[in-house]
Every structure is written in C-alpha cells, then in structure tokens.
C-alpha distance (Angstrom), angle and dihedral (degrees) to the residues before:
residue distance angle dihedral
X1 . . .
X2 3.50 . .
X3 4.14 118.3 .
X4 3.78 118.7 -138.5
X5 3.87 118.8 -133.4
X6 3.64 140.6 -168.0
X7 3.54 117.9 -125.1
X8 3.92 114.3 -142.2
X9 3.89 106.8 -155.6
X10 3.61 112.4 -155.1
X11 3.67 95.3 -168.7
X12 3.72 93.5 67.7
X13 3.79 107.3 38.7
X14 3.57 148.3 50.5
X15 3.56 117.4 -114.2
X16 3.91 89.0 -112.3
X17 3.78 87.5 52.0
X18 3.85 86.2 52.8
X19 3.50 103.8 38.7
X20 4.24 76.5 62.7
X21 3.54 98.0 52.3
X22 4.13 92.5 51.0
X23 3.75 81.5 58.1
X24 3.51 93.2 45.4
X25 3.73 91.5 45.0
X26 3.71 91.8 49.3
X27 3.81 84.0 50.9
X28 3.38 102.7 57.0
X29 4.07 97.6 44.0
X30 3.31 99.3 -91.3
X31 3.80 104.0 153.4
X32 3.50 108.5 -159.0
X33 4.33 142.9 9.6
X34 3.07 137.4 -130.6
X35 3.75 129.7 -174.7
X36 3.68 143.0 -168.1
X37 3.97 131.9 -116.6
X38 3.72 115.6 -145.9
X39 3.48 128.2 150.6
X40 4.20 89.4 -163.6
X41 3.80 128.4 19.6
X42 3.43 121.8 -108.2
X43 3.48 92.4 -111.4
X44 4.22 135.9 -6.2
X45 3.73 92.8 -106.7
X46 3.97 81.2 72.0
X47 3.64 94.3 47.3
X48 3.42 96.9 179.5
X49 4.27 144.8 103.6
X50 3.40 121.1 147.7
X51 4.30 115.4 -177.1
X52 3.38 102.0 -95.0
X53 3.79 98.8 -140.9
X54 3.59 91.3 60.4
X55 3.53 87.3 46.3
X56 4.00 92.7 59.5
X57 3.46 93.7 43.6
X58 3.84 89.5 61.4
X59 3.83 86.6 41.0
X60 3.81 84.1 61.0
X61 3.44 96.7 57.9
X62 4.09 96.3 38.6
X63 3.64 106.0 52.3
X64 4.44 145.8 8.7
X65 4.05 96.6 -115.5
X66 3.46 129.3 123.3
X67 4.13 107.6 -115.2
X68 3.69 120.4 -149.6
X69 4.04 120.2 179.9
X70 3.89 111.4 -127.2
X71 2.91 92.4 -151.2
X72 3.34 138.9 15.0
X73 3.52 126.4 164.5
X74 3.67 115.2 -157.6
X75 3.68 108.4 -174.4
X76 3.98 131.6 58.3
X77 3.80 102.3 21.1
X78 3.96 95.8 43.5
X79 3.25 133.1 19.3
X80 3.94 120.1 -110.3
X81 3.07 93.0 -127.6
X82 4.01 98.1 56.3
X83 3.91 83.8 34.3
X84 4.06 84.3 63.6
X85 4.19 95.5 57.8
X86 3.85 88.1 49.5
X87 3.88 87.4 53.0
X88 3.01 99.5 44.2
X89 3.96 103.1 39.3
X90 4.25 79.1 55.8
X91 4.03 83.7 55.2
X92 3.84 88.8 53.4
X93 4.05 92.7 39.1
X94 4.30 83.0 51.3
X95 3.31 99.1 35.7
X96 3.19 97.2 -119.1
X97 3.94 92.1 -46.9
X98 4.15 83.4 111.8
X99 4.09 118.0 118.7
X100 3.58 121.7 -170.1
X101 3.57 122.9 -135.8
X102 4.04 123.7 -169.6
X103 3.16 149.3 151.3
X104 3.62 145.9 145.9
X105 3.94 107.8 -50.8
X106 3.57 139.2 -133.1
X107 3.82 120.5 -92.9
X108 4.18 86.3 -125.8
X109 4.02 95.1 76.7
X110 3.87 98.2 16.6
X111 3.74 95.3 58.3
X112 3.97 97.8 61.2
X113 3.81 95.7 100.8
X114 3.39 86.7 56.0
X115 3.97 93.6 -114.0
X116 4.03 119.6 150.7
X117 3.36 111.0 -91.7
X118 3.79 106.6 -128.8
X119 3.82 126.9 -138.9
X120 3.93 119.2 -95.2
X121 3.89 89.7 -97.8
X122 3.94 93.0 56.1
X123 3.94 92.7 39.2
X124 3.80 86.7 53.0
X125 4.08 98.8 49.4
X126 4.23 78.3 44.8
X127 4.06 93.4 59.9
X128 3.68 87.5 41.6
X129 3.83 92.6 63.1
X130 3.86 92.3 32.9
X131 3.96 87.8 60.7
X132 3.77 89.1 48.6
X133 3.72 99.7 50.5
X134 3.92 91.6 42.4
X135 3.44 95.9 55.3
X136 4.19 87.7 48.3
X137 3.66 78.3 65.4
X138 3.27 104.2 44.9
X139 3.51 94.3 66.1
X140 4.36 86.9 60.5
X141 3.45 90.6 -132.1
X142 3.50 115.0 124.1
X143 3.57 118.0 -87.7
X144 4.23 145.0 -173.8
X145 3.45 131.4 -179.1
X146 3.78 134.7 -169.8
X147 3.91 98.8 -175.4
X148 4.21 132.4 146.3
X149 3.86 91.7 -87.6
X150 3.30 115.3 19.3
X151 4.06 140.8 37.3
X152 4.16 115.8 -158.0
X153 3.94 107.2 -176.7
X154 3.52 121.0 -160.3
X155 4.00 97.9 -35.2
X156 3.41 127.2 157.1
X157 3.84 130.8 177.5
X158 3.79 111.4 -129.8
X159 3.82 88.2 -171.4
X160 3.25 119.8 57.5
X161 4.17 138.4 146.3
X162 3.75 119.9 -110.8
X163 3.77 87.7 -117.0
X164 3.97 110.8 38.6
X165 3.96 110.7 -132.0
X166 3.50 122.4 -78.1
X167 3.98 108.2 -117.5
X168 3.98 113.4 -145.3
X169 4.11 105.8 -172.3
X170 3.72 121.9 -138.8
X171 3.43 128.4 -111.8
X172 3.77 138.5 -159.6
X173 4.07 98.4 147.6
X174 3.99 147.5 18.1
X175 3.89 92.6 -80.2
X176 3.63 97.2 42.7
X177 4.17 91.2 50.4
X178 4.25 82.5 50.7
X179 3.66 89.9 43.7
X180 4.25 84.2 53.8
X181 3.31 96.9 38.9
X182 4.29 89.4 50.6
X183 3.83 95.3 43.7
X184 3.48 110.9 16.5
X185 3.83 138.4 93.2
X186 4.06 83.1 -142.3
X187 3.73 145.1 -37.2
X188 3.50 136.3 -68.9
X189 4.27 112.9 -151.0
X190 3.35 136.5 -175.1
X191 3.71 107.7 -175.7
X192 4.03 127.4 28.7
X193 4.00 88.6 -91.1
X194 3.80 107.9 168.7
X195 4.15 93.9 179.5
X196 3.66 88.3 48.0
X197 4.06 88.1 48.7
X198 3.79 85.9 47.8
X199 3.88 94.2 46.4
X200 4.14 89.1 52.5
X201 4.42 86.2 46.0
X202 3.44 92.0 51.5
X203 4.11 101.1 45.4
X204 3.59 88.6 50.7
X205 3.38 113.0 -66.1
X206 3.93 101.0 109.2
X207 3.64 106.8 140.0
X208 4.09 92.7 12.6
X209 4.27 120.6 125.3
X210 3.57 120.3 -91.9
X211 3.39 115.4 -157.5
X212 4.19 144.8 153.7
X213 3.48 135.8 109.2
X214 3.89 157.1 -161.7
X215 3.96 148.2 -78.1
X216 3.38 113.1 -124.0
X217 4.28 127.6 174.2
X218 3.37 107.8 -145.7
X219 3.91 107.6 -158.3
X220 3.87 138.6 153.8
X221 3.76 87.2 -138.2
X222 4.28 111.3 55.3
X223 3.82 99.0 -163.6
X224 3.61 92.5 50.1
X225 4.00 88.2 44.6
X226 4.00 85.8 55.4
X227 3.61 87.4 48.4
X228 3.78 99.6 57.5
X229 4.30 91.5 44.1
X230 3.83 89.8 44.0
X231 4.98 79.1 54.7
X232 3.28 96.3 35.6
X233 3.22 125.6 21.7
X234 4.61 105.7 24.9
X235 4.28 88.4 125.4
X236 3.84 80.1 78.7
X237 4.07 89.7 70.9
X238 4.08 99.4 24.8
X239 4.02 100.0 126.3
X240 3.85 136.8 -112.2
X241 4.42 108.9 -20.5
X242 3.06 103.0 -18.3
X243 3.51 95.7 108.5
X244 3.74 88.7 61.2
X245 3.97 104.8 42.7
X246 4.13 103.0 40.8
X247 3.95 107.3 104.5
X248 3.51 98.6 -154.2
X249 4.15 156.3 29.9
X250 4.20 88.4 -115.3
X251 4.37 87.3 56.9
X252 3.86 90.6 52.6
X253 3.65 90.0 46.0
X254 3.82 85.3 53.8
X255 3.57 96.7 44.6
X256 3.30 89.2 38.4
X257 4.05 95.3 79.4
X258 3.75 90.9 71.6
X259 4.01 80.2 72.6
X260 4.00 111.9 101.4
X261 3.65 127.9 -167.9
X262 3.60 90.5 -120.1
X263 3.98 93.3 61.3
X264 3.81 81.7 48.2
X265 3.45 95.8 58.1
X266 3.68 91.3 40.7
X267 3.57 101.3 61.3
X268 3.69 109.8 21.0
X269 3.83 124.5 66.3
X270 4.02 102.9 -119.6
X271 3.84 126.4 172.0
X272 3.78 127.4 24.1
X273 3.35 97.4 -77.3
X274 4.63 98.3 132.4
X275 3.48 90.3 -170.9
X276 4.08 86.0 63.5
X277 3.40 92.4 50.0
X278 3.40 109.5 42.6
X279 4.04 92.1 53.9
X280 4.26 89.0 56.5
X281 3.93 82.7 44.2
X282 3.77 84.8 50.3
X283 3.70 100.9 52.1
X284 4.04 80.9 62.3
X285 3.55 96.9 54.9
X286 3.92 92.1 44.1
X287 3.56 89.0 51.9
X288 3.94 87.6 56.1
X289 3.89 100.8 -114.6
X290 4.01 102.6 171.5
X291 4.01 83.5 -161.0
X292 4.04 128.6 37.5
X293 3.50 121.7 -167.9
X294 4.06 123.2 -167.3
X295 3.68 123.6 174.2
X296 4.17 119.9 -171.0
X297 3.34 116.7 -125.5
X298 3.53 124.2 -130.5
X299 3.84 141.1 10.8
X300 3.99 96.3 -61.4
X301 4.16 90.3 87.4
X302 3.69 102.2 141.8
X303 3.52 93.2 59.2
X304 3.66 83.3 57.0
X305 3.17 103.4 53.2
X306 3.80 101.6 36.0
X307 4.14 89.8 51.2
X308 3.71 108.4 40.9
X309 3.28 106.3 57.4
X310 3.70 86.1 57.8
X311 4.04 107.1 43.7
X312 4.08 97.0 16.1
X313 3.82 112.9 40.6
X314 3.73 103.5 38.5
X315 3.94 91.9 70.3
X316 3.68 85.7 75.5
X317 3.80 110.3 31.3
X318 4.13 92.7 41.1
C-alpha cells in the first residue's frame, strides 16, 4: 500500500515555519517527510533556504517520521565525501529512519563557488562516483579513493548508523531512471512516468522503491489558488532543462513569464475541489509509487492540514 508523505519545501519557509508543519504533518497522519535541499530559492517571491542538514537535525528532535532529502545533490557544491557525514549523522539523528535522495543538481545552487557547471552527461558519471565513495563511508571503515572526479584521502566516519542510508537516485529522463535503477537503492520521481519507472526496472531496479510526489495549493477560493502557484511556485511547468542550467532566482523570474494561468491550472491541483486532487494523487498510486509525497503551497497551511486528511486521503487508505 502506498504511504502518504508531507513534503517540507525549504524554498518557501523558514525553518520555524517548517519545524510547524512536521508537527502538523505528524498531526494529521502523515507518515513520513520529505524535504528539499536548495542553496537559493527558485525565485525571490519564495525568499527562503534554510541548510537542510540543520534542518533534519531539528526535525530529529521535533517529530517520529522518517526524513528523506529530495534532493540532494552530492557533487559540485559539496564534496561527497563531507556530503556522507551529513547523511549519515541524519541516519544516527533518525535512527536509521534517514533516506537519501540525490541526484544531479541544478546549476542555480551548484554554481555558487563559481565552479563550471558540467553538462548532464558529466554531472551524471559525477553522481555515479559520489554514490560509490559515500557508501565507502558509510560503512566507517576507513576509506581512499583516486577516481575521475573526486579524491577522498584517508577519511573515515566515526559516526555512522547501524544501517547506512538507503540512496534513491533522481530521475528526470531514460538515462537518469537506468542510472537509478544501476546504482540506486530506489527511485526518486516527480511525475507519474511509467517509461521512466520501466527504464529504472529494467537497469536494475526490479523490486527497488519508487517514490516522489506533487505540489498542490489547497484553497477555498481556485482562482486565487492558481494565482499563488502561477508567484510562487511557475519552475514546476518551465519546459525542457531549464530547470537544470539557469544560474539564478532573477533567470527563473525571467523565464518565468512564459508561465500562464491556464498551464497552472492544468497541471497543479488548485482550489478545494477533493475530487481534483485525489485523481493527480491517483495517477501516483496507479503508477505504483510505494511512497507519495505532497507539499501545500503557500501560507494557507492549516487549512491543509486540517481538510485533507478528511476529503483527500481516505480515497486511498479506505
């Protein structure tokens, strides 16, 4: 059966705000969390990014949920190897209830040190050796590695989880769902893709977790719902790469004026309309997703939370 997840996204809210909604999440039967690892928003309107490994450590301490990153990337901005203590600390701090989410970044929080940002191909042979030296680590033995990318002299992890940290790959395309279903412990999916699901089975990942999710604004008023998606949240329908290659918050903003209202209200449930909901939910749960994330968008969160487990989730736990 498939579990239903709140998704905690960084780029909107202040840690306070969502320390609350982990509560709130917990609250309302939410059974696990997953959060978001920026280093900029997507845009100012958002005007938020907290570190996310402070973030989980706080998480630790404020509710009983599992906690997977989605997601991480592991490769330009930090090293793998430092990546690896903040995973596995968060293993220790969840003991062991810690799942870790990667993939192959996005040029707007990986470019701050002013490295080149390498093409898809490159990033993708980079996450591949990044999984492999973090999961040299996770074992706390100690570990070097002389590889293409990366160097990791003489480093060993003193703390560690008795299980390491799962590692579910992200996937936006046919060689990135291969790439998952090669390397990965299971797949991270944005969108109800069943030829990306079938990629990841057939390069390894039969029998592997799918999981992901979907933004939603929740809203007794639709147009107004569309309205606050089409501010804060129009990355979610930019076209083709761009996601991956703009550098920073201002270029989205630009791009972000091919957006309409009408591809707003086409792809993102707004309004409080369950039936709406529940058939984007669905297209998850046909696709066989073991774990479904949603996260509300904007500041109208107790609504959210006190009317969706009521009208929304029931059609697929009753």
């Amino acid at each position: 059966m498939t579990e239903f997840g709140y998704f905690l996204a960084c780029e909107e809210f202040t840690p306070a705000q969502l320390l609350d909604q982990a509560q709130s999440a917990a609250d309302a039967g939410f059974t696990r969390l997953a959060i978001s690892d920026h280093y900029h928003p997507w845009n100012d309107a958002q005007g938020s990014s907290p570190f996310v490994w402070s973030m989980i450590g706080a998480l630790s301490q404020k509710v009983a949920l599992p906690v997977t990153t989605l997601v991480t990337c592991p490769t330009v901005r930090m090293h793998p190897a430092v990546t690896a203590q903040a995973a596995a600390t968060s293993g220790v701090l969840l003991d062991g209830d810690f799942t870790f989410g990667v993939g192959t970044g996005e040029a707007l929080n990986e470019h701050v040190l002013g490295d080149r940002w390498p093409r898809h191909e490159e990033r993708a042979d980079m996450l591949e050796e990044a999984v492999e030296v973090m999961r040299k680590l996770f074992t706390g033995d100690l570990v070097s590695h002389q590889g293409r990318h990366y160097t990791v002299d003489n480093a060993r992890l003193y703390t560690v989880p008795r299980v390491p940290p799962p590692v579910y790959v992200s996937a936006f395309g046919p060689k990135a769902a291969a790439l998952a279903g090669r390397v990965g412990d299971g797949l991270v999916l944005m969108t109800p893709d069943a030829e990306l699901i079938e990629a990841f089975r057939e390069a390894g990942g039969e029998g592997k977790p799918v999981i992901g999710g979907l933004k939603v604004c929740w809203d007794t008023d639709r147009e107004r719902a569309v309205d606050t998606v089409r501010r804060l949240w129009f990355s979610e329908m930019l076209p083709g790469e761009l996601a991956q290659i703009l550098p920073t918050p201002a270029h989205f903003e630009q791009a972000g004026e091919l957006v309409t209202r009408e591809q707003v209200s086409e792809n993102v449930p707004c309004g409080n309309d369950a039936d709406e909901h529940i058939a984007a939910i669905r297209a998850y749960v046909d696709a066989g997703f073991d774990e479904v994330y949603v996260g509300q968008i904007g500041p109208d969160q107790q609504s959210f939370f006190a009317d969706y487990p009521k009208t929304v989730l029931p059609a697929f736990t009753s």
